[in-house]
Each structure stands twice: as structure tokens, then as C-alpha cells.
C-alpha positions as CSV (number, residue, x, y, z in Angstrom):
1,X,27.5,-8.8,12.8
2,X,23.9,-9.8,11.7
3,X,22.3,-7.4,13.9
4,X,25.0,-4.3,12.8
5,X,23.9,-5.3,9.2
6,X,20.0,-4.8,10.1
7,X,20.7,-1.3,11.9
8,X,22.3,-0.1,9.3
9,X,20.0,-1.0,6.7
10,X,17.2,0.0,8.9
11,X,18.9,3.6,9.0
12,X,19.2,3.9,5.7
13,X,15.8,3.2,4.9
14,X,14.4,5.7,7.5
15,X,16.7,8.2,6.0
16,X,15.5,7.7,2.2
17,X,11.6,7.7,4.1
18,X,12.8,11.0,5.8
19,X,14.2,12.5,3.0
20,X,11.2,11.8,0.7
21,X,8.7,12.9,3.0
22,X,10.2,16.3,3.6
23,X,10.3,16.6,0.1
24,X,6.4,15.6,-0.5
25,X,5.7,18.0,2.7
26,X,7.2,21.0,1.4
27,X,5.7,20.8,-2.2
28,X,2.6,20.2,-0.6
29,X,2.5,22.9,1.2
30,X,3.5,26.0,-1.5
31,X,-0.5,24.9,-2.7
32,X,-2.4,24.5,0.9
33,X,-4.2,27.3,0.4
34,X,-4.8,27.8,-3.3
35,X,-8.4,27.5,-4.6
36,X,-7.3,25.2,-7.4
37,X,-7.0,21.4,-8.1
38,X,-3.8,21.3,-7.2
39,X,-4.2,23.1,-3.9
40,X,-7.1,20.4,-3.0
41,X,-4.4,18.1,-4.4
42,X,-1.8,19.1,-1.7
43,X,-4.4,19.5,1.1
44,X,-5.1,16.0,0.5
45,X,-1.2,14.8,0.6
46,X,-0.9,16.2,3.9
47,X,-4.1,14.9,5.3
48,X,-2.8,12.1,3.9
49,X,0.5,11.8,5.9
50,X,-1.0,12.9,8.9
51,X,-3.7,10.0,8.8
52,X,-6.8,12.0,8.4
53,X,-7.6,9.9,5.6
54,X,-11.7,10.6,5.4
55,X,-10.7,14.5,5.0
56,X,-7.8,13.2,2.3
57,X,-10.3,11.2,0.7
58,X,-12.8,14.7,0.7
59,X,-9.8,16.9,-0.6
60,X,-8.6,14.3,-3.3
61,X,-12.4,14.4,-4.1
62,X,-12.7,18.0,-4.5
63,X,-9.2,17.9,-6.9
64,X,-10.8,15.2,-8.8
65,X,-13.8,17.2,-9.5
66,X,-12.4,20.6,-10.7
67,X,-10.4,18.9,-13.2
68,X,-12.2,15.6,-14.5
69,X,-8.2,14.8,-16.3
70,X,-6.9,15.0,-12.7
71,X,-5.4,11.4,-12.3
72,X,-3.2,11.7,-9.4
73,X,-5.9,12.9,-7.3
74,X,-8.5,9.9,-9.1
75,X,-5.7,7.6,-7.8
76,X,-4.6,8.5,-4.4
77,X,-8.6,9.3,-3.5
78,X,-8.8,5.4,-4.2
79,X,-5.5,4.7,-1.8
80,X,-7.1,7.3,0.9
81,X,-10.8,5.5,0.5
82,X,-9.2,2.1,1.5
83,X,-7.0,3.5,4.4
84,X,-10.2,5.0,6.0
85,X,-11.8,1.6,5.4
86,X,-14.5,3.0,2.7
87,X,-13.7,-0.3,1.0
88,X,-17.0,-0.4,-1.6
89,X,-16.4,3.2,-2.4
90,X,-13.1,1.9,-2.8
91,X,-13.4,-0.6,-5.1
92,X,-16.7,1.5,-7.5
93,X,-13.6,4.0,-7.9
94,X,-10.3,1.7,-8.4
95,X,-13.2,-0.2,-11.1
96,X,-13.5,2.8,-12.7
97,X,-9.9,4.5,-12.7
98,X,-8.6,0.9,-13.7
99,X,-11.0,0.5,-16.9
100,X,-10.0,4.3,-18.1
101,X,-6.1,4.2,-17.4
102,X,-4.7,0.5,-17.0
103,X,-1.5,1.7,-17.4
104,X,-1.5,4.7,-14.9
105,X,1.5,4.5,-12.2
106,X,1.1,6.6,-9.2
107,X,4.1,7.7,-7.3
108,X,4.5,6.9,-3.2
109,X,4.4,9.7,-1.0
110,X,7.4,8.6,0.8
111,X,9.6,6.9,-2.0
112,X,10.5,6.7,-6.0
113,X,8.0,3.7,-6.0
114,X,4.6,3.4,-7.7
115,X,2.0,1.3,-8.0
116,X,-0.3,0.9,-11.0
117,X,-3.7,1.6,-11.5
118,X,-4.4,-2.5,-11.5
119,X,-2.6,-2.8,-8.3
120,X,-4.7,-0.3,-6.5
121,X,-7.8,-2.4,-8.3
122,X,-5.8,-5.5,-6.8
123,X,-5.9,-3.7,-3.4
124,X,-9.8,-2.5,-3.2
125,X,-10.7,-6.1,-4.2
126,X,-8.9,-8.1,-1.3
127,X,-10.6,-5.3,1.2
128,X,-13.4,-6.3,-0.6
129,X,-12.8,-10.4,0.4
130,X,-12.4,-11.2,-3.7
131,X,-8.8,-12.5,-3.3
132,X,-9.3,-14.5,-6.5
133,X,-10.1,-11.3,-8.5
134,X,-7.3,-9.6,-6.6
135,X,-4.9,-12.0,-7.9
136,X,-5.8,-11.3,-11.8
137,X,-5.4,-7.7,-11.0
138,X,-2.2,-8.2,-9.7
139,X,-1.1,-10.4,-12.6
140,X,-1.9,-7.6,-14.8
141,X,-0.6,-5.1,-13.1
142,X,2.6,-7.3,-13.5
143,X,2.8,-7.4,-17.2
144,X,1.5,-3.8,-17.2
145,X,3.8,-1.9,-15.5
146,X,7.3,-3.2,-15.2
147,X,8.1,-0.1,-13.1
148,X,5.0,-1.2,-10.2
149,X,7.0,-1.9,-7.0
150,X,3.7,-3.5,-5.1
151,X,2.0,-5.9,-7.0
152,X,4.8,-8.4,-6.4
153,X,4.9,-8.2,-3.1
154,X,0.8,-8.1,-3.0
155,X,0.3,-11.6,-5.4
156,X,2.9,-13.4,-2.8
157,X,1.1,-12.3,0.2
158,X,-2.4,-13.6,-1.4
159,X,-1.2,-16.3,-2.8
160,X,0.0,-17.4,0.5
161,X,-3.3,-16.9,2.3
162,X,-5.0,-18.6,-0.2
163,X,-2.9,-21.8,0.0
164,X,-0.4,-21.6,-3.0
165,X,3.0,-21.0,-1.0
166,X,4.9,-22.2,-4.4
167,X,3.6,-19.7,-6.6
168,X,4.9,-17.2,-4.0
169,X,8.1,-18.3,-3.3
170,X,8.5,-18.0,-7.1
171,X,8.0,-14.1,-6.8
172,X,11.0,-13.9,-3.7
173,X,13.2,-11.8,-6.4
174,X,11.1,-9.6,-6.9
175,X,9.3,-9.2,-3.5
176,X,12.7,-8.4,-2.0
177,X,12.6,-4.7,-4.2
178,X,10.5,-3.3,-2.2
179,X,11.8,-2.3,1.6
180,X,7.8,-2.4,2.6
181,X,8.0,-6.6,2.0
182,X,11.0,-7.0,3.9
183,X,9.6,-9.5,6.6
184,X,7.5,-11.5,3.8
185,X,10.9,-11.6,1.4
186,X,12.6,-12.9,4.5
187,X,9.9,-15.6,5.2
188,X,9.9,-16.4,1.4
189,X,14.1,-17.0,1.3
190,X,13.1,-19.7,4.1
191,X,10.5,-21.0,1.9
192,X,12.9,-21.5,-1.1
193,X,14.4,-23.9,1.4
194,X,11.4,-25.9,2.2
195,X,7.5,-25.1,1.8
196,X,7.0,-26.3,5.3
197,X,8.8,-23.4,6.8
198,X,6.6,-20.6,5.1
199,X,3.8,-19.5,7.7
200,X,-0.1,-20.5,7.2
201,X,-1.7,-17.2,6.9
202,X,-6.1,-17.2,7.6
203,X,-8.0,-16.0,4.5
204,X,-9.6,-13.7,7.2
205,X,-6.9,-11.9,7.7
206,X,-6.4,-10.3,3.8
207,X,-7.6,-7.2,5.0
208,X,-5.0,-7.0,8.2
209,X,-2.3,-8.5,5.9
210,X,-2.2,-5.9,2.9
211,X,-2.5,-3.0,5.7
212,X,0.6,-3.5,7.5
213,X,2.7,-3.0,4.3
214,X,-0.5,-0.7,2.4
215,X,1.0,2.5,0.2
216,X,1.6,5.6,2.5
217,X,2.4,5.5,6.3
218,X,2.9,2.3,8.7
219,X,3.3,3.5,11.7
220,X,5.8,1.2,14.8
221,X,3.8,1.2,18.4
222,X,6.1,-0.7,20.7
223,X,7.9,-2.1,17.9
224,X,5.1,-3.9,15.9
225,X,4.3,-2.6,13.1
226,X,0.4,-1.5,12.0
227,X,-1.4,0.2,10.1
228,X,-2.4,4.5,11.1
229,X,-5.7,4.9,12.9
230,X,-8.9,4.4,11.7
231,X,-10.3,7.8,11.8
232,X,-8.0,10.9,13.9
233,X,-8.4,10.6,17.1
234,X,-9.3,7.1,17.7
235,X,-6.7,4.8,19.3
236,X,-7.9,1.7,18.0
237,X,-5.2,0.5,14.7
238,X,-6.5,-1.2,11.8
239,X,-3.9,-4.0,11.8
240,X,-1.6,-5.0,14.3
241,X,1.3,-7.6,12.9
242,X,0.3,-10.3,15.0
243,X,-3.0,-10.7,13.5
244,X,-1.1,-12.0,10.6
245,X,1.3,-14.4,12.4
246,X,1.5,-17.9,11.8
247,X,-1.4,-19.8,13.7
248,X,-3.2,-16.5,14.7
């Protein structure tokens, strides 16, 4: 019965995923080749999806700059800057974006969620191994945006690598509204049972442990899930789940 329950929820997430993306794909694609910000824009979605994030980066870039007002592509340069593991760029541009428009939500590519402009601060700072700093960025992008369906999840997974499984289990509601914390809302349900059962995570994994559930694309190889590639055509993944496991 258990395992009916998990294939069907499994199948209706990967048919609201499906059903998103197709819609983000063809909107991108009426703009691929318009000389405009928005046609830079949409080169950069699909570059996006397709895990070319150093040319998405580029393209959000080149949106950014025709239009200085042009927040969505400000915003997802930032997300495509940390997939392709330009973390300090990163960070100089979540910094900025974050002063100018605390209170900007940016829409996923493959769902109805956001995440604010302090969450993607929140994000560039653990890359950036400041999982204190992280932490106050999430906090405010808490009471900031109610809509922000990330930084939940994001101040629970940190606040278990950091050794404070209490405050985390505190944020299990809230965790379990996004399908992208599924595994870390169910190890948080066991944790409302007894601290002891939650898993010790290594502050050197922050990195690995925001990129299996980062904004975008995880991809499944064999099952596990990780993170796309680091750059297309290289077969090496920036974060494989079992980096992340208890006593790994």
C-alpha cells in the first residue's frame, strides 16, 4: 500500500514538472532569436534547462545589461552563476540584487514556486562556506516573502549541518511544501519522534547538500539523485546523494 502511495505521488509530481516545463520551453522559445532582453532572457531559460549553465549565465548577463530594470534575468544569472559553480561571482551578484530588491520573488522554471531574492543571497553564501550568514538570510527571506517555497527547506538543511537538529525539526511543516525537500521532510517527521534518529550531516558537505534539491533541474542517474553536470559535456556531477548521507 505504502509503496502504491509513493508511485502515485511520484507520478503526479513528474506530471506537474512535465507540464511546467513544456510550458517554460515553449514561451521560451517564441524569443530565441529576438535581439532584445527578453530574447537573451529566453536563450538563457533554455540554456538553463539543458544544463549549459556558463552560456545561461552569459545570456542572463546580456538581458541584464540591455535593460538595467531587468530583474528576472538579475535573478536567475545569480541561480545560473551558482549551478556552474562561479560561487564569488555568485555571491558579489546575489549581495547586490538582495540590497536593491529584498523583496523580489523569482518564479521556478519547472513549478508555481519562488524563491526570494534573500534566499538566493542565503544560497551564494553557503557555496560560499558562511553557513552562519546563510542562516540570517534565510530567516529573512522567511518573514519577507511568505509566498518563498525554499528558504524553509534551506534553514532546516543548515541548521542541521551545523548542529541544531531542534531548530529544524521545528520547520517540518513547512519543509514538507515543497516536493524538492521530500527526503529531508521525511527524515525531519522521524526527528519529531526523537533527535537521535535525525542524520549527522558534515559541515563540508553544504555545498553537495543545497545542490541535490538547488532551484532548476536535479537530474536521477541510477536512481540517486544529483545535481546536472558541471559544465556540458563533462560526466563528472556536482553532487551525488550519498555525499550527504549519514556518516559520509
Amino acid at each position: 500500500m505504502a509503496r502504491r502511495t509513493q508511485t502515485s505521488s511520484d507520478a503526479e509530481l513528474a506530471t506537474s514538472l512535465s507540464k511546467h516545463l513544456t510550458q517554460t520551453l515553449q514561451e521560451a522559445s517564441k524569443g530565441l532569436n529576438e535581439d532584445s532582453p527578453q530574447g537573451a532572457l529566453a536563450r538563457g531559460i533554455v540554456f538553463q534547462l539543458a544544463g549549459y549553465y556558463i552560456e545561461a549565465a552569459e545570456s542572463y548577463a546580456a538581458a541584464a545589461a540591455y535593460n538595467g530594470d531587468m530583474k528576472e534575468a538579475s535573478a536567475r544569472h545569480i541561480v545560473a552563476q551558482l549551478k556552474a559553480r562561479q560561487f564569488d561571482k555568485g555571491l558579489s551578484h546575489a549581495m547586490t540584487f538582495a540590497a536593491q530588491d529584498p523583496d523580489y520573488e523569482l518564479k521556478e522554471l519547472t513549478s508555481n514556486q519562488v524563491a526570494s531574492a534573500m534566499t538566493l543571497l542565503g544560497d551564494a553564501l553557503a557555496h560560499n562556506d558562511r553557513p552562519t550568514d546563510a542562516i540570517e538570510a534565510y530567516k529573512a527571506a522567511r518573514t519577507a516573502s511568505k509566498r518563498d517555497a525554499f528558504a524553509a527547506g534551506r534553514l532546516a538543511q543548515l541548521y542541521l549541518a551545523t548542529g541544531e537538529p531542534k531548530k529544524a525539526v521545528e520547520l517540518t511543516k513547512d519543509v514538507a511544501a515543497n516536493p524538492r525537500f521530500r527526503s529531508l521532510s521525511r527524515v525531519l517527521s522521524l526527528g519529531t519522534r526523537s533527535a537521535a534518529l535525525l542524520p549527522a550531516f558534515q559541515r563540508g558537505s553544504l555545498s553537495s547538500l543545497i545542490a541535490v534539491s538547488d532551484h532548476g533541474r536535479p537530474l536521477f542517474v541510477d536512481g540517486t539523485p544529483r545535481s546536472a553536470s558541471l559544465t556540458w559535456g563533462n560526466d563528472q556531477w556536482c553532487a551525488d546523494a550519498t555525499e550527504v548521507s549519514s556518516g559520509q
